[in-house]
Structures are given as structure tokens and as C-alpha cells.
C-alpha positions as CSV (number, residue, x, y, z in Angstrom):
1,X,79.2,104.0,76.5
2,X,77.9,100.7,76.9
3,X,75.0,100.6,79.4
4,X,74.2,97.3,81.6
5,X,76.0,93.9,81.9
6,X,78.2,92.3,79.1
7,X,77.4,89.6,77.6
8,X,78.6,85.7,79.1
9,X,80.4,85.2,75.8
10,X,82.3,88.5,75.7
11,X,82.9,88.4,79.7
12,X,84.3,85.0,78.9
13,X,86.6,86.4,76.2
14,X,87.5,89.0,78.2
15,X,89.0,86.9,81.2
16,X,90.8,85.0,78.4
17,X,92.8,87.8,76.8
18,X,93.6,89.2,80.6
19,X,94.8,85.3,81.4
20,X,96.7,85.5,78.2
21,X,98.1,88.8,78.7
22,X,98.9,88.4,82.5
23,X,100.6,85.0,82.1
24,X,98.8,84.0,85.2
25,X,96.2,80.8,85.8
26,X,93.2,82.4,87.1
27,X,91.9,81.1,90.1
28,X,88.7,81.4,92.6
29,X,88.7,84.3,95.1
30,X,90.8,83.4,98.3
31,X,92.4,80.3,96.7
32,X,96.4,80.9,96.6
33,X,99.3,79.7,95.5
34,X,102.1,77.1,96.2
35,X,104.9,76.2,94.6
36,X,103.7,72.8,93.0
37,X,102.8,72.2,89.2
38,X,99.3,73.0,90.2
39,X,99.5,76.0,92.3
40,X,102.1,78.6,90.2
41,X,102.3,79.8,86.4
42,X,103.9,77.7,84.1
43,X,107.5,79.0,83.8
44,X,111.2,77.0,82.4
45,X,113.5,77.3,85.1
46,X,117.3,77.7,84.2
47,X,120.4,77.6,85.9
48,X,122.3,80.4,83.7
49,X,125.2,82.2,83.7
50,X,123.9,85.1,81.3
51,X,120.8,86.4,81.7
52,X,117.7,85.6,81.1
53,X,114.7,86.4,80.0
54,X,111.3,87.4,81.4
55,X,109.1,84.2,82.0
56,X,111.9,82.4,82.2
57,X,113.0,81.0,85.9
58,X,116.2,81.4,86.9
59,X,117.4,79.4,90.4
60,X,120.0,80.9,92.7
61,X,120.6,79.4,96.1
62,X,117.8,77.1,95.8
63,X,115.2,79.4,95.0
64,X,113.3,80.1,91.4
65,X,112.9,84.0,90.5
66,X,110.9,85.0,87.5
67,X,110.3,88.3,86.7
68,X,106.6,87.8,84.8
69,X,106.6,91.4,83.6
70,X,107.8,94.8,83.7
71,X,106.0,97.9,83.0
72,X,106.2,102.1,83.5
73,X,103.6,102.9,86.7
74,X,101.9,106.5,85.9
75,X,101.1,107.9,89.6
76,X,97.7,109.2,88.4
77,X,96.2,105.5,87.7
78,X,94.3,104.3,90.1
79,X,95.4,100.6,89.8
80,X,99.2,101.9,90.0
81,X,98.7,103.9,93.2
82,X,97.8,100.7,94.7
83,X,101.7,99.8,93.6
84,X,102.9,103.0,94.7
85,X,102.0,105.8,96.7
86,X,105.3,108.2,96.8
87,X,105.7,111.7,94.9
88,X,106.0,111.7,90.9
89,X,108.8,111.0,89.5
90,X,111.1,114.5,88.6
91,X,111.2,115.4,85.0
92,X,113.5,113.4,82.9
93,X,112.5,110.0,85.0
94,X,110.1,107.5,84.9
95,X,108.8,104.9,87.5
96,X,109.0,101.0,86.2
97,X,107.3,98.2,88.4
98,X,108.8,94.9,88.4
99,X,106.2,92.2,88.9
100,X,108.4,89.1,90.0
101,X,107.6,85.6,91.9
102,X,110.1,83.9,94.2
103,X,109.5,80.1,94.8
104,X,110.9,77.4,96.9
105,X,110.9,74.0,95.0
106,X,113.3,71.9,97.3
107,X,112.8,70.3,100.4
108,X,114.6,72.6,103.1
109,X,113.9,76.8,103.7
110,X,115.8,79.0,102.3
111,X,116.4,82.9,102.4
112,X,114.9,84.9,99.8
113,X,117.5,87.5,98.5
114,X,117.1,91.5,99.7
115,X,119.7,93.2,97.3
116,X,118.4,94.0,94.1
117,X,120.2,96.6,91.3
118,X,118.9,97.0,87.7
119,X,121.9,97.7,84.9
120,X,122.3,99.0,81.8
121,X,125.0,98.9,79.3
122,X,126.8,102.1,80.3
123,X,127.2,100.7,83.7
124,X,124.5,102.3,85.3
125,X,123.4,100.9,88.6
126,X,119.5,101.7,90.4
127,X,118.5,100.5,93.2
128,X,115.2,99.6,94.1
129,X,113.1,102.4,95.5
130,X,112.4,101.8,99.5
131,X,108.4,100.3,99.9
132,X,106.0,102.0,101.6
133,X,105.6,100.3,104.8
134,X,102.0,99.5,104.2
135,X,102.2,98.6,100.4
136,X,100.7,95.2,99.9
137,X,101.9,94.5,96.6
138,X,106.0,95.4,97.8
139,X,108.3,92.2,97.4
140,X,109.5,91.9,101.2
141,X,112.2,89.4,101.5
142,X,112.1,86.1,103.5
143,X,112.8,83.0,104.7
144,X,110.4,80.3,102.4
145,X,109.6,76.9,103.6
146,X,109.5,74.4,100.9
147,X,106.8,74.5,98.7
148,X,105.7,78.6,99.2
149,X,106.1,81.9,97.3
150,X,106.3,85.1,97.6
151,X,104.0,86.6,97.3
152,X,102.7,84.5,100.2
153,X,99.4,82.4,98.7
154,X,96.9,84.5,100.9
155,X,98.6,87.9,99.6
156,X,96.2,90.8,98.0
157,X,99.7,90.5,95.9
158,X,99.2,87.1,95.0
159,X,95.4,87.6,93.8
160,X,95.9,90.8,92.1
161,X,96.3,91.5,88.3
162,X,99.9,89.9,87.9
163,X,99.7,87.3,90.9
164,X,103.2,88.9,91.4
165,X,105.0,90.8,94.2
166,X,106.5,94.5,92.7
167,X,109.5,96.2,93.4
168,X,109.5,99.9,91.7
169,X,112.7,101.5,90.2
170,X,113.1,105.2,89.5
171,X,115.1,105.1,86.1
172,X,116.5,107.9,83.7
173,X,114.5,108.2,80.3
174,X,117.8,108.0,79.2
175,X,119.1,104.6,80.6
176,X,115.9,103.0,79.1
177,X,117.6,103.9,75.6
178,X,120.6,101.9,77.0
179,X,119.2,98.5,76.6
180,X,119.4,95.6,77.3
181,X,118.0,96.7,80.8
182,X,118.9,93.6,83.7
183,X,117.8,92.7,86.9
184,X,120.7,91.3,89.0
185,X,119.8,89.5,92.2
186,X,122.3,89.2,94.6
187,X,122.9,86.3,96.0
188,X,122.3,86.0,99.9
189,X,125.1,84.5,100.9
190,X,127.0,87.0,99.0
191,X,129.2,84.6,97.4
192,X,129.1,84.2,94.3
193,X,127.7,86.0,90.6
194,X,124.1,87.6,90.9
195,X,121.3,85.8,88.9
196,X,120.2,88.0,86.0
197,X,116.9,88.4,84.2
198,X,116.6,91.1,81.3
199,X,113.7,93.5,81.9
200,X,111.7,94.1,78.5
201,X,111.4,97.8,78.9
């Protein structure tokens, strides 16, 4: 085991590769994010009919949504009961987090979308699982004011490890074979096709 401090140099290294690896700019303690060309990740934001994919934007009803990565939660961690903080999943199923960011470029509010399903190509639909009602890190819709994100820019959410919000889908081992997995995002209006991001599970 290594015993005292790391060095500077390999501290320094090691914040690189997490930057590198999270996609996120790291910032100072307690300094957020808006939605300005200094204040969120670099991402390309599309209009799209198809999907797209993750770390790529895509707008829908005036609002950018970019799903920065996906991942399996294991329960037992202790960084992942900080995600989630419900039973195991049964046997046969696993538990992915979605870490996405929603943000609000134009100049007038708009409502952040609530419905959320996650397909494969058999037709499978899952739903997002309900968020615990004191989980930090949960993507809670709203209604954004120009220039803000969710997660908000003071958010434990938006300084933690992805500088993302999380929603957490139970899914079949089965349906992961199914791929490609997508993220459709109703619009909420409800008019019109739902924005979809393919999940690299």
C-alpha cells in the first residue's frame, strides 16, 4: 500500500486522467455551472431526427440534453449508494445510471421534460426507476431560466464526479444484448417525436 501523500506530479496526473475520463472541466469547490461557453463541458449540439450519441447535444423544445455517460451502479459501492439507495436489483437484472445535463441556451424559460423510456431493438420499453426523495444526485424536472442547468450550478450533483444529474434504470441482462440501447425524451408538450440519445452500455 502506498503510505503518505502522492507526489504533486502524479496528483497532477491523476486529476488529468479523471478530467479526461469524466468529460467534465474541473472547477474550484462551490464554483457552479451555467449554461455559457465558459460555465458547461464542451458538447456539439444537434437537432436530429435519429439518435444520437453520448456527448453529443441534442435540442428539443429549446432545451440541450446530453447524456455524458452511462454506466452499471453496483449497490455495494460506496460512491454508487450515494446514486442510489433502493434494494438490489433481482437476479437476472442490473441497475444502469444515466449521467445527463439539461441546459437552457435561449433567451426565454422553458420546461425541462419528465417522461423518459429507454428502448431496445426488440421493442422493449423501461422506465426510469422513481428517485428517492432525498437523493441529491436524481434528475428532477423543471422549469430553467435562460442561461441554467440542471443540475442547478450550486448542486452536490453538479460538483460531483460526472457534474451530471442521474436517472437509474432497472434493465434485463438480456435487453443489454439487444443493442443499440436509446434514451427517448419525450417532449413536454407532447407533440411531436421524442429526442433520442443512444446509451453505450
Amino acid at each position: 500500500m502506498l503510505a503518505g501523500r502522492l507526489p504533486f506530479a502524479s496528483f497532477a496526473a491523476v486529476m488529468a486522467i479523471a478530467a479526461t475520463v469524466s468529460g467534465c472541466t474541473l472547477k474550484p469547490p462551490g464554483e457552479g455551472r451555467k449554461a455559457d461557453e465558459d460555465g458547461i463541458r464542451e458538447a456539439r449540439v444537434v437537432k436530429a431526427d435519429e439518435a444520437v450519441r453520448e456527448g453529443v447535444g441534442i435540442e428539443l423544445e429549446g432545451l440541450d440534453y446530453t447524456v455524458f455517460l452511462t454506466r452499471q451502479l453496483n449497490p455495494q459501492d460506496p460512491e454508487d449508494r450515494g446514486y442510489y439507495q433502493g434494494p438490489p436489483p433481482p437476479t437476472g437484472s442490473a441497475l444502469y445510471g444515466v449521467f445527463i445535463e439539461v441546459c437552457n441556451k435561449e433567451e426565454a424559460t422553458a420546461v425541462s421534460a419528465d417522461r423518459f423510456k429507454v428502448t431496445d431493438t426488440q421493442e422493449a420499453e423501461f422506465e426510469p426507476l422513481e428517485p428517492e426523495p432525498d437523493n441529491v444526485f436524481a434528475y428532477q424536472p423543471s422549469r430553467l431560466p435562460p442561461e441554467q442547468c440542471i443540475p442547478n450550478e450550486l448542486s452536490l450533483a453538479a460538483e460531483g464526479p460526472t457534474a451530471a444529474a442521474i436517472m437509474i434504470f432497472q434493465l434485463p441482462i438480456s435487453a443489454t444484448e439487444n443493442r443499440p440501447i436509446e434514451l427517448e425524451i419525450e417532449p413536454p408538450s407532447g407533440r411531436g417525436p421524442p429526442a433520442k440519445i443512444e446509451l453505450d452500455i
